[in-house]
PQR file with spaces between the fields and no chain letter, atoms N, CA, C, O and H, PARSE charges and radii, in Angstrom:
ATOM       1  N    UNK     1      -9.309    8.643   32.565 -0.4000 1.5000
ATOM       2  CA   UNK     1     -10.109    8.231   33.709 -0.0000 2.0000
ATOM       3  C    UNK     1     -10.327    9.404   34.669  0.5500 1.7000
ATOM       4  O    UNK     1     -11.408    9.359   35.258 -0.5500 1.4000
ATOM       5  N    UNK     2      -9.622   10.329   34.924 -0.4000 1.5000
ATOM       6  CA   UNK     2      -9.463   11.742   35.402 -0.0000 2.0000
ATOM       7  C    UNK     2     -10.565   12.235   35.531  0.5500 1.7000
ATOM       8  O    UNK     2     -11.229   12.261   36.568 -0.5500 1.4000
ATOM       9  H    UNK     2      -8.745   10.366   34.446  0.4000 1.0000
ATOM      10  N    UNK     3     -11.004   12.899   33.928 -0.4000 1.5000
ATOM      11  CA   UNK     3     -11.287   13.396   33.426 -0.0000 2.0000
ATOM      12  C    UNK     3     -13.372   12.663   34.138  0.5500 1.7000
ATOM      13  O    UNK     3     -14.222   13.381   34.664 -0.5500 1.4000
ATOM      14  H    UNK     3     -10.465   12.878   33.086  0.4000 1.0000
ATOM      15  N    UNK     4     -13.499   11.152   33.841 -0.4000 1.5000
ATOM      16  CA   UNK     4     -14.679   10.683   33.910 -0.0000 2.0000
ATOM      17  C    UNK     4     -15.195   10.795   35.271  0.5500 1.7000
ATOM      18  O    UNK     4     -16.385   10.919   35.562 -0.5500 1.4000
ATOM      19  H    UNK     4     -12.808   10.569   33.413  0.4000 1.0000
ATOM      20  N    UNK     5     -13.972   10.729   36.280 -0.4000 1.5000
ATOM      21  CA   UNK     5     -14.233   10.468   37.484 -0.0000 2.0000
ATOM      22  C    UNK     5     -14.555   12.007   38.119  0.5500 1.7000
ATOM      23  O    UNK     5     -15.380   12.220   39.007 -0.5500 1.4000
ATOM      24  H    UNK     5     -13.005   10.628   36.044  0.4000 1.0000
ATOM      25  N    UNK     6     -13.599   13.168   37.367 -0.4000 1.5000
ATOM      26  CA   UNK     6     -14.254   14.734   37.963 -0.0000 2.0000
ATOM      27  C    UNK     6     -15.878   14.511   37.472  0.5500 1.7000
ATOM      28  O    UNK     6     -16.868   14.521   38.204 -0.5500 1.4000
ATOM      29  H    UNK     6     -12.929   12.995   36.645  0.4000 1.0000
ATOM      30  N    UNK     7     -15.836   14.342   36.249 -0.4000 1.5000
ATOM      31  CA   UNK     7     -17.416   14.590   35.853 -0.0000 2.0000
ATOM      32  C    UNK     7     -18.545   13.793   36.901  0.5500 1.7000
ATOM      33  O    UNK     7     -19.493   14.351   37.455 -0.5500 1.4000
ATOM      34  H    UNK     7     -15.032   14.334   35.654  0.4000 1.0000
ATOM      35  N    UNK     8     -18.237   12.587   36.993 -0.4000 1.5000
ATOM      36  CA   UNK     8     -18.831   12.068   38.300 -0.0000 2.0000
ATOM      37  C    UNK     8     -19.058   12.805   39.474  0.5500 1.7000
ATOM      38  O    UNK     8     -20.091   12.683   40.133 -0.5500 1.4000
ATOM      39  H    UNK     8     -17.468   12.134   36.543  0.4000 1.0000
ATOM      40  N    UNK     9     -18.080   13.612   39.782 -0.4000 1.5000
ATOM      41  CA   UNK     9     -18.147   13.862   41.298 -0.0000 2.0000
ATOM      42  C    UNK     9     -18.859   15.107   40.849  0.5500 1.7000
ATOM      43  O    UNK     9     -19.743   15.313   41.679 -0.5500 1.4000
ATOM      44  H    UNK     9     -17.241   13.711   39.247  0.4000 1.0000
ATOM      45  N    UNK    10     -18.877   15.949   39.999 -0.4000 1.5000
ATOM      46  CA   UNK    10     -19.916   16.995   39.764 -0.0000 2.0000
ATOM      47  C    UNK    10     -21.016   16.339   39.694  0.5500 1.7000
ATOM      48  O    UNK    10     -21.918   16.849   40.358 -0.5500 1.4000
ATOM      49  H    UNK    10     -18.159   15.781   39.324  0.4000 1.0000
ATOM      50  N    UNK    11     -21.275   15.433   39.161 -0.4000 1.5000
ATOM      51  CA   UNK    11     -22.852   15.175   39.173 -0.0000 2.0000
ATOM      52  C    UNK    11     -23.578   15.118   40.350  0.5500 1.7000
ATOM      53  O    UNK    11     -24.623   15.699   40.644 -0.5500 1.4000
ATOM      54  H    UNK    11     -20.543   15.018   38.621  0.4000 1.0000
ATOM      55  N    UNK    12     -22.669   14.089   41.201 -0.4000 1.5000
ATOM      56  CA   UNK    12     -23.064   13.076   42.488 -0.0000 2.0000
ATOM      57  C    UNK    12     -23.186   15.041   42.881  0.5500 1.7000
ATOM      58  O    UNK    12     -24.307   15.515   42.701 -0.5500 1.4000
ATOM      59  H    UNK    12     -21.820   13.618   40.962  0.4000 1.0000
ATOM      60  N    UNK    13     -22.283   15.838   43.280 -0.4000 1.5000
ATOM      61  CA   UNK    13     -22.678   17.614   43.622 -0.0000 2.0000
ATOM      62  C    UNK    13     -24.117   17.489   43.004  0.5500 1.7000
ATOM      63  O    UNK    13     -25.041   17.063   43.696 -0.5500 1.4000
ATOM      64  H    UNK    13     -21.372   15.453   43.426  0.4000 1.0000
ATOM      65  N    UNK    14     -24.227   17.714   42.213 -0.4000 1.5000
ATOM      66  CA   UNK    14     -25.346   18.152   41.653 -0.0000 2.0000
ATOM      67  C    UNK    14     -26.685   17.420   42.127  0.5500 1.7000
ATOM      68  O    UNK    14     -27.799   17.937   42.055 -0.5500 1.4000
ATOM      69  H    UNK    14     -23.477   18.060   41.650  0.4000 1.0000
ATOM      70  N    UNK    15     -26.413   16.118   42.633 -0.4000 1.5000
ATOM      71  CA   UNK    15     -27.471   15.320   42.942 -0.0000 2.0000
ATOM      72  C    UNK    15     -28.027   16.223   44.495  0.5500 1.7000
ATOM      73  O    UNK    15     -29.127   16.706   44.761 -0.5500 1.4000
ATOM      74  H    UNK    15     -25.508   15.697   42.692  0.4000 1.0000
ATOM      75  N    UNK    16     -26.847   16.180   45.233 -0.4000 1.5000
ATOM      76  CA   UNK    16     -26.671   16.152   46.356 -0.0000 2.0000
ATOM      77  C    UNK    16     -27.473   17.780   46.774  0.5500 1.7000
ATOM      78  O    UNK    16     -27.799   17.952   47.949 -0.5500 1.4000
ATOM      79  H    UNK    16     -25.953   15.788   45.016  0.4000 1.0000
ATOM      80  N    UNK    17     -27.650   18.511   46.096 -0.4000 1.5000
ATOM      81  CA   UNK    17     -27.757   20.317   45.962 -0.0000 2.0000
ATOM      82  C    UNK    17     -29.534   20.114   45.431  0.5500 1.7000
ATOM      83  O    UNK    17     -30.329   21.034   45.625 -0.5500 1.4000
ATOM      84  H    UNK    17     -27.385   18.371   45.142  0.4000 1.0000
ATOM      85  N    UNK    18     -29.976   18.771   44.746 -0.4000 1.5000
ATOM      86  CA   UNK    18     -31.123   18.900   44.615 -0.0000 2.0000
ATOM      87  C    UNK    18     -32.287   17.984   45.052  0.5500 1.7000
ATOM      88  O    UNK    18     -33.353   17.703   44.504 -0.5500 1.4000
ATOM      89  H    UNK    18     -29.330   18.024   44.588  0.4000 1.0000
ATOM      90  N    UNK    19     -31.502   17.469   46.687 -0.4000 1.5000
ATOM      91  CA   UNK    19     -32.463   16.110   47.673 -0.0000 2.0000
ATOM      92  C    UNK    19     -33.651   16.817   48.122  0.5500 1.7000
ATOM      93  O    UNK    19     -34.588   16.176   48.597 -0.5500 1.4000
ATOM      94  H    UNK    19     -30.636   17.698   47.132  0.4000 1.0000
ATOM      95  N    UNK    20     -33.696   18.103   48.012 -0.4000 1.5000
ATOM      96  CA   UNK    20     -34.859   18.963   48.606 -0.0000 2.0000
ATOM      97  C    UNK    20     -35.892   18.850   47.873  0.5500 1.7000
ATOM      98  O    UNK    20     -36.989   18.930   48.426 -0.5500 1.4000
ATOM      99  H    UNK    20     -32.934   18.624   47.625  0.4000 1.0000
ATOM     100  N    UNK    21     -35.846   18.722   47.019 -0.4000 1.5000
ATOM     101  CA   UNK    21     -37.464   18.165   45.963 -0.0000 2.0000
ATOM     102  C    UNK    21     -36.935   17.009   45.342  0.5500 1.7000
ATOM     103  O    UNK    21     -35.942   16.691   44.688 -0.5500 1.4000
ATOM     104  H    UNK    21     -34.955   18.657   46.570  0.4000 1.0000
ATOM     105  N    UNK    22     -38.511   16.234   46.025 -0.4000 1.5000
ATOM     106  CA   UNK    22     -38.636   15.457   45.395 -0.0000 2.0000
ATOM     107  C    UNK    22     -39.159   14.451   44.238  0.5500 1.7000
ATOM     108  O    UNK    22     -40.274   13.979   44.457 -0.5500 1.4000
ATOM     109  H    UNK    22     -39.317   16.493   46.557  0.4000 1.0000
ATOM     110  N    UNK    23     -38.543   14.068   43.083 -0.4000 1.5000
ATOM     111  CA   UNK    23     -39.485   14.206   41.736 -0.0000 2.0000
ATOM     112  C    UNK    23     -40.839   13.646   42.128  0.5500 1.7000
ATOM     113  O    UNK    23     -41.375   13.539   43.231 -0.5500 1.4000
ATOM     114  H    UNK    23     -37.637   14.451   42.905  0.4000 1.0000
ATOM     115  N    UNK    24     -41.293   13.273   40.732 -0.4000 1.5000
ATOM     116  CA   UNK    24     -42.676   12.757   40.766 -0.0000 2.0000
ATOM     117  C    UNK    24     -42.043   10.984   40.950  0.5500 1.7000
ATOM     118  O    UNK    24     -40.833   10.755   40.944 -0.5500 1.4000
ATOM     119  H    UNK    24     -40.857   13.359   39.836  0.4000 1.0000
ATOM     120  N    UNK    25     -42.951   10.023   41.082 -0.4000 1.5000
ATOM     121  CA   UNK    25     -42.850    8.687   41.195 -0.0000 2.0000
ATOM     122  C    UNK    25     -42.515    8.185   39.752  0.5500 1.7000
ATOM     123  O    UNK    25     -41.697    7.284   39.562 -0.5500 1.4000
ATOM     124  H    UNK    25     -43.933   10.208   41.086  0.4000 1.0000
ATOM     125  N    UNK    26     -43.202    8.827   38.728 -0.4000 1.5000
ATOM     126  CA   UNK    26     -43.236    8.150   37.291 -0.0000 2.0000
ATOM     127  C    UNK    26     -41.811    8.240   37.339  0.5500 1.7000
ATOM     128  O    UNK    26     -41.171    7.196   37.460 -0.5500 1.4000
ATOM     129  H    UNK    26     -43.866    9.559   38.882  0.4000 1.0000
ATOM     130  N    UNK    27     -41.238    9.310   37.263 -0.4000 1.5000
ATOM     131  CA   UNK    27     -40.043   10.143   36.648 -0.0000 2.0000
ATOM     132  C    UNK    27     -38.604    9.057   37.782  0.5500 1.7000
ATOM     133  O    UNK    27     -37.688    8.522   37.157 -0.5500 1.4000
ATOM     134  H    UNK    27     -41.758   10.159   37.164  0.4000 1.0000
ATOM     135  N    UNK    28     -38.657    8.933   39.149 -0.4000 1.5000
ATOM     136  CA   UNK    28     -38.116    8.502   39.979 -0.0000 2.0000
ATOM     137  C    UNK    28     -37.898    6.656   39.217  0.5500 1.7000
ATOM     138  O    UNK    28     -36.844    6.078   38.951 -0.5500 1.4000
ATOM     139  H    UNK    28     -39.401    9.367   39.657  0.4000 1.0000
ATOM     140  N    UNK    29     -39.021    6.272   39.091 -0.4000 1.5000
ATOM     141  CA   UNK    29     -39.301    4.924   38.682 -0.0000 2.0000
ATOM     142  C    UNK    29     -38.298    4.496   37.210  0.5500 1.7000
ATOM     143  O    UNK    29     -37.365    3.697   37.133 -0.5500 1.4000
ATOM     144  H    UNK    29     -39.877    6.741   39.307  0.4000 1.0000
ATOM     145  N    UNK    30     -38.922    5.382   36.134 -0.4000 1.5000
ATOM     146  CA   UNK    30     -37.938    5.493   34.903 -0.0000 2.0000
ATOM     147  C    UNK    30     -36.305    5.515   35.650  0.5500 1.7000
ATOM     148  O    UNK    30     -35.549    4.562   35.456 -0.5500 1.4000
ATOM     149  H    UNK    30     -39.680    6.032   36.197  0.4000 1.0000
ATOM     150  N    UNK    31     -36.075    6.158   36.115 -0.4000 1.5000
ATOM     151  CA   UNK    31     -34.783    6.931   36.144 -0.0000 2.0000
ATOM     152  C    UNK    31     -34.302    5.596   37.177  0.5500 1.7000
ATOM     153  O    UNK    31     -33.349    4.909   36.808 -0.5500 1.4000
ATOM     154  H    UNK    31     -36.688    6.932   36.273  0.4000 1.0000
ATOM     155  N    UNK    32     -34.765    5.386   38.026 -0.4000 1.5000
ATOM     156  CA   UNK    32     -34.028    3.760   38.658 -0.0000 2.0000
ATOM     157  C    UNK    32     -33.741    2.408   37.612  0.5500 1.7000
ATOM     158  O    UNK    32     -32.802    1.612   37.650 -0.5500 1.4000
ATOM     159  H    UNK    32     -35.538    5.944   38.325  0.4000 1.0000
ATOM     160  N    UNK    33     -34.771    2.456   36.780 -0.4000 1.5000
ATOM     161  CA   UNK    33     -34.846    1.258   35.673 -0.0000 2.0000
ATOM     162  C    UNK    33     -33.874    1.593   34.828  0.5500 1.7000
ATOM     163  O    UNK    33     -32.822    1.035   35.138 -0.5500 1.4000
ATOM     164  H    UNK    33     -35.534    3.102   36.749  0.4000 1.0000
ATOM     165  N    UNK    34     -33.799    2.200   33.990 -0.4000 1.5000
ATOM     166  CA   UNK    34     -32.615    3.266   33.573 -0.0000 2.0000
ATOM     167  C    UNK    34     -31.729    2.927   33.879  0.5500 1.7000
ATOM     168  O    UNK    34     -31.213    1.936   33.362 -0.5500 1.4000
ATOM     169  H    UNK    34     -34.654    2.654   33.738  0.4000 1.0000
ATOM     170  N    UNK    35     -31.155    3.628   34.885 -0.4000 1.5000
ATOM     171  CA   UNK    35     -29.528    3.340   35.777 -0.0000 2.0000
ATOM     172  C    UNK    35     -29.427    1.960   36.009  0.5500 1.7000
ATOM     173  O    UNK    35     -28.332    1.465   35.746 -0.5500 1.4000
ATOM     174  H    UNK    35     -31.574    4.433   35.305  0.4000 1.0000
ATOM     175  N    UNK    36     -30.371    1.165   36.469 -0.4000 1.5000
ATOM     176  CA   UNK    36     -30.190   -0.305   36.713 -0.0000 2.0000
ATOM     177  C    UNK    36     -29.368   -1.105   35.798  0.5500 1.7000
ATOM     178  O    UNK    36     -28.522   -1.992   35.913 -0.5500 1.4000
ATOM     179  H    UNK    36     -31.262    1.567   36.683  0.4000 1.0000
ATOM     180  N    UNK    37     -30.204   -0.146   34.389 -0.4000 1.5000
ATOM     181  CA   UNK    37     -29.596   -1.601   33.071 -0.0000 2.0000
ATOM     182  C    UNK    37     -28.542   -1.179   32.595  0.5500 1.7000
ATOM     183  O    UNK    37     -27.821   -1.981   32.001 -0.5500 1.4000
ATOM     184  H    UNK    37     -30.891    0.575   34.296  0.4000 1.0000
ATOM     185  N    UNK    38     -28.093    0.394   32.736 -0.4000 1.5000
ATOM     186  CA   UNK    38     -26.886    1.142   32.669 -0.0000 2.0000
ATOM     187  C    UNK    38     -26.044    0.652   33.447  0.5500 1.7000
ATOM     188  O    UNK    38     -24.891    0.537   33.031 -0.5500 1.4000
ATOM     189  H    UNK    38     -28.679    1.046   33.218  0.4000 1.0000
ATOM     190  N    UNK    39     -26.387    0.210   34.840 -0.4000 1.5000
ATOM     191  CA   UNK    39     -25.437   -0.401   35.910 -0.0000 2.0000
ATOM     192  C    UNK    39     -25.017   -1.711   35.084  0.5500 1.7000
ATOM     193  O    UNK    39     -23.824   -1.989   34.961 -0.5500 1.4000
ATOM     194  H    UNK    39     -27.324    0.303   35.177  0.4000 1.0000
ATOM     195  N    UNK    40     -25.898   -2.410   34.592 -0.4000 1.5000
ATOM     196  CA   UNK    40     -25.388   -3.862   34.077 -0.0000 2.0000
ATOM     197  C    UNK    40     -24.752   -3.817   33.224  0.5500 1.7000
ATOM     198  O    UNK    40     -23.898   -4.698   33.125 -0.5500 1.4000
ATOM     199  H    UNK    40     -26.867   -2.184   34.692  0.4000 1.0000
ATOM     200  N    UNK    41     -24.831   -2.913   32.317 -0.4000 1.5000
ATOM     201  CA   UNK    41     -24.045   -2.791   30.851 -0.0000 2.0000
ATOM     202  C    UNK    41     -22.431   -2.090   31.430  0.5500 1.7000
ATOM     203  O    UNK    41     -21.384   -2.514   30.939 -0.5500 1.4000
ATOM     204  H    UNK    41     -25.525   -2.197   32.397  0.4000 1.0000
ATOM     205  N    UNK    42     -22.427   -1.126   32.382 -0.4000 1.5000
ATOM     206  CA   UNK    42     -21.015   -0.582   32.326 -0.0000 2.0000
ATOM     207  C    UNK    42     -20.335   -2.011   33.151  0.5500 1.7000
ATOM     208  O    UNK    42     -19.142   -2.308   33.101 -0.5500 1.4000
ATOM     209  H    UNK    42     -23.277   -0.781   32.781  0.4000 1.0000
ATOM     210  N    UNK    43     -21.284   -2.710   33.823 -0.4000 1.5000
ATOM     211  CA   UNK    43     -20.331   -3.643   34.691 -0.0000 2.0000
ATOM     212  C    UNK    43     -19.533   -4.435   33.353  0.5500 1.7000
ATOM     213  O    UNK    43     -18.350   -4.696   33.132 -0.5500 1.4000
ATOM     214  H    UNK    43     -22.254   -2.469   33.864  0.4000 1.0000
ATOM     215  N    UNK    44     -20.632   -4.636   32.701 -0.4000 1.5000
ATOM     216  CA   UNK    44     -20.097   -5.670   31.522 -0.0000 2.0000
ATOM     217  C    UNK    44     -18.914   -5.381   30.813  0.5500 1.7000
ATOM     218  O    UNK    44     -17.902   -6.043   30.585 -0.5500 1.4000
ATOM     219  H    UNK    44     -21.593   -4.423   32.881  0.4000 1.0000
ATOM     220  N    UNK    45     -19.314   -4.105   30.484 -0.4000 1.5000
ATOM     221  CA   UNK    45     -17.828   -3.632   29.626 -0.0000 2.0000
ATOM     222  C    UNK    45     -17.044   -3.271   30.427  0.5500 1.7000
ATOM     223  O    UNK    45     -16.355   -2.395   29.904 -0.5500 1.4000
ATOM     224  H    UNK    45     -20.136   -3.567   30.670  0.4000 1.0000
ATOM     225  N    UNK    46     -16.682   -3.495   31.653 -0.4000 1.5000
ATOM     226  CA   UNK    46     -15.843   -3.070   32.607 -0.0000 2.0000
ATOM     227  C    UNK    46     -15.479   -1.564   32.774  0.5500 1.7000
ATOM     228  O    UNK    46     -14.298   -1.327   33.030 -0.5500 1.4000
ATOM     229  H    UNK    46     -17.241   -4.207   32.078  0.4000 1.0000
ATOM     230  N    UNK    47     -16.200   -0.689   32.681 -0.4000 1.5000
ATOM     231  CA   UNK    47     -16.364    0.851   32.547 -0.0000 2.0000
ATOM     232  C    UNK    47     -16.346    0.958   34.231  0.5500 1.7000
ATOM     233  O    UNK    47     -17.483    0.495   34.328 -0.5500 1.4000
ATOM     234  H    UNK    47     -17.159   -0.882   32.474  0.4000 1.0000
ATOM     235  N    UNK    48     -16.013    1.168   35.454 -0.4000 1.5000
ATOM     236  CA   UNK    48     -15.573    1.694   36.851 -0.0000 2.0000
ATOM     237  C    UNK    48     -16.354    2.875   36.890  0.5500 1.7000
ATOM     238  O    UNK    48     -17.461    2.842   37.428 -0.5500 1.4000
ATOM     239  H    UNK    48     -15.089    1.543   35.375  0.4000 1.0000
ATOM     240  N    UNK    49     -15.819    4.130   36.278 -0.4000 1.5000
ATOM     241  CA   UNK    49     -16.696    5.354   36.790 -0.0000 2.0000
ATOM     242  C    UNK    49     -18.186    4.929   36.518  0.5500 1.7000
ATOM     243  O    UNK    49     -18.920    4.714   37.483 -0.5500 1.4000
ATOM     244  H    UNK    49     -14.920    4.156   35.841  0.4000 1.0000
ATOM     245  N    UNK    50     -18.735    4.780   35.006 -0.4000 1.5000
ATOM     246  CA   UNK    50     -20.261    4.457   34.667 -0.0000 2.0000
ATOM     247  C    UNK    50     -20.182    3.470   35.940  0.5500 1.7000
ATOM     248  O    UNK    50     -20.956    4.149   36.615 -0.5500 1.4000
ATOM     249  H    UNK    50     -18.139    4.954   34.222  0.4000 1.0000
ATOM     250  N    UNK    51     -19.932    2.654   36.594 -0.4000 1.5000
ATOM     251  CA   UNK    51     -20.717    1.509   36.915 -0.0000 2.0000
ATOM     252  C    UNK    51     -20.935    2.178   38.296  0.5500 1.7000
ATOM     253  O    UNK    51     -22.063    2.078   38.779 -0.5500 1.4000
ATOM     254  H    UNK    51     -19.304    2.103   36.045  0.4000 1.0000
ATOM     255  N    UNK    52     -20.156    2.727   38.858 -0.4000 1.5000
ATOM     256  CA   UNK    52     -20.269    3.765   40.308 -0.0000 2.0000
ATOM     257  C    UNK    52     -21.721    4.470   40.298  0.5500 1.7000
ATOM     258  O    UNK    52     -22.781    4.278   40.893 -0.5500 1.4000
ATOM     259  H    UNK    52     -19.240    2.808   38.465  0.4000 1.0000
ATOM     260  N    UNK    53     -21.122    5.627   39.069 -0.4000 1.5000
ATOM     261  CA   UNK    53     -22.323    6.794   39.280 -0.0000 2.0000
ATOM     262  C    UNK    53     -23.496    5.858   38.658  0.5500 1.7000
ATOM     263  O    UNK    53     -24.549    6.398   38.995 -0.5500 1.4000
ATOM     264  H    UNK    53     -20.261    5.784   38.586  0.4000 1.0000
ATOM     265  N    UNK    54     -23.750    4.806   37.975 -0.4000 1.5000
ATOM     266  CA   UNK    54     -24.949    4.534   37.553 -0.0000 2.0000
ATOM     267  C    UNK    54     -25.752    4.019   38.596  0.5500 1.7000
ATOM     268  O    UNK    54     -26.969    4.193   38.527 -0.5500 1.4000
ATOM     269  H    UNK    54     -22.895    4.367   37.701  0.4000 1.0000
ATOM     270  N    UNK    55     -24.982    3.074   40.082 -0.4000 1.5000
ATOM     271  CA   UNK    55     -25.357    2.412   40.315 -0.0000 2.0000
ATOM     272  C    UNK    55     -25.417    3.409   42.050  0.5500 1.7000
ATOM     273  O    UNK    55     -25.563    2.995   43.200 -0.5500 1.4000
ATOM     274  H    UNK    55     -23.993    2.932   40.138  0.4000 1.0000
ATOM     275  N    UNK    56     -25.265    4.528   41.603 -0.4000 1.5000
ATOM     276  CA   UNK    56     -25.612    5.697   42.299 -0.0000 2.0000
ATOM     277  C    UNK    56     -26.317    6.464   42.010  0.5500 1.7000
ATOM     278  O    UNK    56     -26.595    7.418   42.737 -0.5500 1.4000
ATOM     279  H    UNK    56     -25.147    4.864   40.669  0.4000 1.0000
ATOM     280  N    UNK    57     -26.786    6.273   40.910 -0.4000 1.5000
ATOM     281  CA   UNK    57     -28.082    6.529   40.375 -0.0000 2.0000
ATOM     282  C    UNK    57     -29.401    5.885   40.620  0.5500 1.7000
ATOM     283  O    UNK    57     -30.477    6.286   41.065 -0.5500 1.4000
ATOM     284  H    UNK    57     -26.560    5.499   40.320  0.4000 1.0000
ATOM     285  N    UNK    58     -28.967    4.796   40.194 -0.4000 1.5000
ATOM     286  CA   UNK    58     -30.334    3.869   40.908 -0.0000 2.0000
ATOM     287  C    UNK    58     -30.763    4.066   42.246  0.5500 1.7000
ATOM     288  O    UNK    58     -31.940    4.325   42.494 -0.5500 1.4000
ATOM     289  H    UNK    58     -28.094    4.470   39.832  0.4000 1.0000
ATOM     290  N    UNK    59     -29.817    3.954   43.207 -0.4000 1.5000
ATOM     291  CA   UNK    59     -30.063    4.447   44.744 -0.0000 2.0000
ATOM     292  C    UNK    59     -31.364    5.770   44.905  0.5500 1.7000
ATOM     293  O    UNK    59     -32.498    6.026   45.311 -0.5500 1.4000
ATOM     294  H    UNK    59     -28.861    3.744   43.005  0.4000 1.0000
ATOM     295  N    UNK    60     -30.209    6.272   44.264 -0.4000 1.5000
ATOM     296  CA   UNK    60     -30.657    7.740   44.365 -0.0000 2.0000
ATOM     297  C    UNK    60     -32.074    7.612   43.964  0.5500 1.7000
ATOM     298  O    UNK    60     -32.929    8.209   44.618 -0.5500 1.4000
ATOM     299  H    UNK    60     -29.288    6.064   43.934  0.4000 1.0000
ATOM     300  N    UNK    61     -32.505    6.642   42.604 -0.4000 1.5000
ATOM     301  CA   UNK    61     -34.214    6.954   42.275 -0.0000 2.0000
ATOM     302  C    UNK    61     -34.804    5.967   43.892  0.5500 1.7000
ATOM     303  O    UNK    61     -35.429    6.179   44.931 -0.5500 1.4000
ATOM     304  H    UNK    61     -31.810    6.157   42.073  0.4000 1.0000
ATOM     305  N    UNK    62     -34.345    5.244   43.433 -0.4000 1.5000
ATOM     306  CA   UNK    62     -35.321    4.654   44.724 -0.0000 2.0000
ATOM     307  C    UNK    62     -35.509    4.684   46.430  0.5500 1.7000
ATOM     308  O    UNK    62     -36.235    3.970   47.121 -0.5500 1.4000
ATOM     309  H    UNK    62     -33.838    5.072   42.589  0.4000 1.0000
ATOM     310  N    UNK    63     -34.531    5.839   46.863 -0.4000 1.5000
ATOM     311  CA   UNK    63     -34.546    6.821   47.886 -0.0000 2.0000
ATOM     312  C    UNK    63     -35.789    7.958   47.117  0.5500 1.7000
ATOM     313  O    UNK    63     -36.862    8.004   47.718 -0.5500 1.4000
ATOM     314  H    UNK    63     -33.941    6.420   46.301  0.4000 1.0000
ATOM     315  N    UNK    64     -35.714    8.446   46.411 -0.4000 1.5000
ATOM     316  CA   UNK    64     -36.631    9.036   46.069 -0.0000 2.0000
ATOM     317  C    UNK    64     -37.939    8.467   45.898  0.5500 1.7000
ATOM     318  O    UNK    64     -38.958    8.940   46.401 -0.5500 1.4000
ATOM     319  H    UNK    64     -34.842    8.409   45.923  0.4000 1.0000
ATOM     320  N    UNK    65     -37.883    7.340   45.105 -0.4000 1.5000
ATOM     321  CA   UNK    65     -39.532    6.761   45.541 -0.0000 2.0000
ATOM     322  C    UNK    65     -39.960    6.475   46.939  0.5500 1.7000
ATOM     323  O    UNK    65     -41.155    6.368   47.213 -0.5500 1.4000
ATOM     324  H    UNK    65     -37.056    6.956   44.696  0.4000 1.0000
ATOM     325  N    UNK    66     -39.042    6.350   47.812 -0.4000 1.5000
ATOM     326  CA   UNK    66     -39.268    6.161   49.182 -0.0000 2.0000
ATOM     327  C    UNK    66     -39.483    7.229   50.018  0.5500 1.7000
ATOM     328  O    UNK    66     -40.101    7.066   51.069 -0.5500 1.4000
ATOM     329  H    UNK    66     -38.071    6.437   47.590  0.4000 1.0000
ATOM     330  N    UNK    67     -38.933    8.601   49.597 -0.4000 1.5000
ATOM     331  CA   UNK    67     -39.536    9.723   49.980 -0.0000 2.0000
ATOM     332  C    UNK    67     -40.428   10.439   49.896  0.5500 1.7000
ATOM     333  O    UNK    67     -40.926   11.284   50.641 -0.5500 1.4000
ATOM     334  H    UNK    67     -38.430    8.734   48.743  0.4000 1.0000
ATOM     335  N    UNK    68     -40.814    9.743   48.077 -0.4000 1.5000
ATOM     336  CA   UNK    68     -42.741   10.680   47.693 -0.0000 2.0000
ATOM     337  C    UNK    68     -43.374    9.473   48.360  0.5500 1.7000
ATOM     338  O    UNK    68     -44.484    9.945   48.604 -0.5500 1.4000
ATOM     339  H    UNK    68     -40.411    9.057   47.472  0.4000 1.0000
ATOM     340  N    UNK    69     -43.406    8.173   48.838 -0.4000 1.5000
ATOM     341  CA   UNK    69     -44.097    7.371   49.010 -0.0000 2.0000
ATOM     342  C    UNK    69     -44.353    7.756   50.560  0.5500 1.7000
ATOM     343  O    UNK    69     -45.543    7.827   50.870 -0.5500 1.4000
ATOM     344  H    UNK    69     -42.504    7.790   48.641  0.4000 1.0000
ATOM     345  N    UNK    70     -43.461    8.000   51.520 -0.4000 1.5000
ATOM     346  CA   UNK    70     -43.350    8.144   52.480 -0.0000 2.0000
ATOM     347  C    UNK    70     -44.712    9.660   52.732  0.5500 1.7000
ATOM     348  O    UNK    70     -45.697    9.685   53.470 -0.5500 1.4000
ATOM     349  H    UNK    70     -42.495    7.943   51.268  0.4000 1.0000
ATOM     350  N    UNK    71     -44.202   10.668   51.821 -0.4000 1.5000
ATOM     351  CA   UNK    71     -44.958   11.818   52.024 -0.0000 2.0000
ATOM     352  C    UNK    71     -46.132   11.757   51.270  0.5500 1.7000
ATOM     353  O    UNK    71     -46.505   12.917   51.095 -0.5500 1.4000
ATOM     354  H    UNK    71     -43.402   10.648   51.222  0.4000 1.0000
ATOM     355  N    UNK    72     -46.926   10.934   50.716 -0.4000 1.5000
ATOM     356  CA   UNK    72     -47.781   10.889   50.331 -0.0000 2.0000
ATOM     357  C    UNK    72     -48.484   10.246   51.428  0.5500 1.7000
ATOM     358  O    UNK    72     -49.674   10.548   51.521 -0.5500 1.4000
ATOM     359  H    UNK    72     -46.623    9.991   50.858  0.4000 1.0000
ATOM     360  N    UNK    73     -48.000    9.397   52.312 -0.4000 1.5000
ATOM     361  CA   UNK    73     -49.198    9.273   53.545 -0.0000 2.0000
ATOM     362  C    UNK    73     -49.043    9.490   54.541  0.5500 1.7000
ATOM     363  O    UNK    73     -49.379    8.637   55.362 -0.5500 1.4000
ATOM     364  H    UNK    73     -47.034    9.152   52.237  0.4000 1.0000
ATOM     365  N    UNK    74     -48.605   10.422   54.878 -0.4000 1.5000
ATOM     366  CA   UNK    74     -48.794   11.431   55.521 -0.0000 2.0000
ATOM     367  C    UNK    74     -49.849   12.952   54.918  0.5500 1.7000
ATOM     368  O    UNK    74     -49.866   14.033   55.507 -0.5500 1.4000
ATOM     369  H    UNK    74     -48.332   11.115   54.211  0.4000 1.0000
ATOM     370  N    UNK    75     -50.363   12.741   54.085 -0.4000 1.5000
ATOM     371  CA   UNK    75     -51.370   13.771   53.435 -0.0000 2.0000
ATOM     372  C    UNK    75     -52.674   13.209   53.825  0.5500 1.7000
ATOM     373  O    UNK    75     -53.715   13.768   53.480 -0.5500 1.4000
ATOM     374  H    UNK    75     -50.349   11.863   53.607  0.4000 1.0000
């Protein structure tokens, strides 16, 4: 569990090092749907780290659709 939970916290780093761009909507959209059903499946099998970072994943896309959405009207 160590081991899953360092790899986590590098990622969530890694997320965190790249809020300055923001993807495209397609790519944001996939990647929330994605993590969503990833979120449901680790809940299921009772997996803790997957169900964290997945469901910190999803966030993460749809903060991002809310940020190209946001800056797109403003153009």
């Amino acid at each position: 569990m160590l081991v899953g939970v360092a790899g986590m916290l590098l990622i969530v780093a890694a997320w965190l090092l790249s809020l300055k761009d923001i993807p495209s909507p397609r790519l944001s959209a996939l990647y929330g749907v994605g993590s969503a059903l990833l979120t449901i499946h680790s809940i299921t099998i009772g997996d803790p780290v997957f169900s964290i970072l997945n469901a910190a994943a999803t966030a993460l896309a749809l903060t991002n659709l809310v940020r190209w959405f946001r800056g797109a009207k403003q153009l």
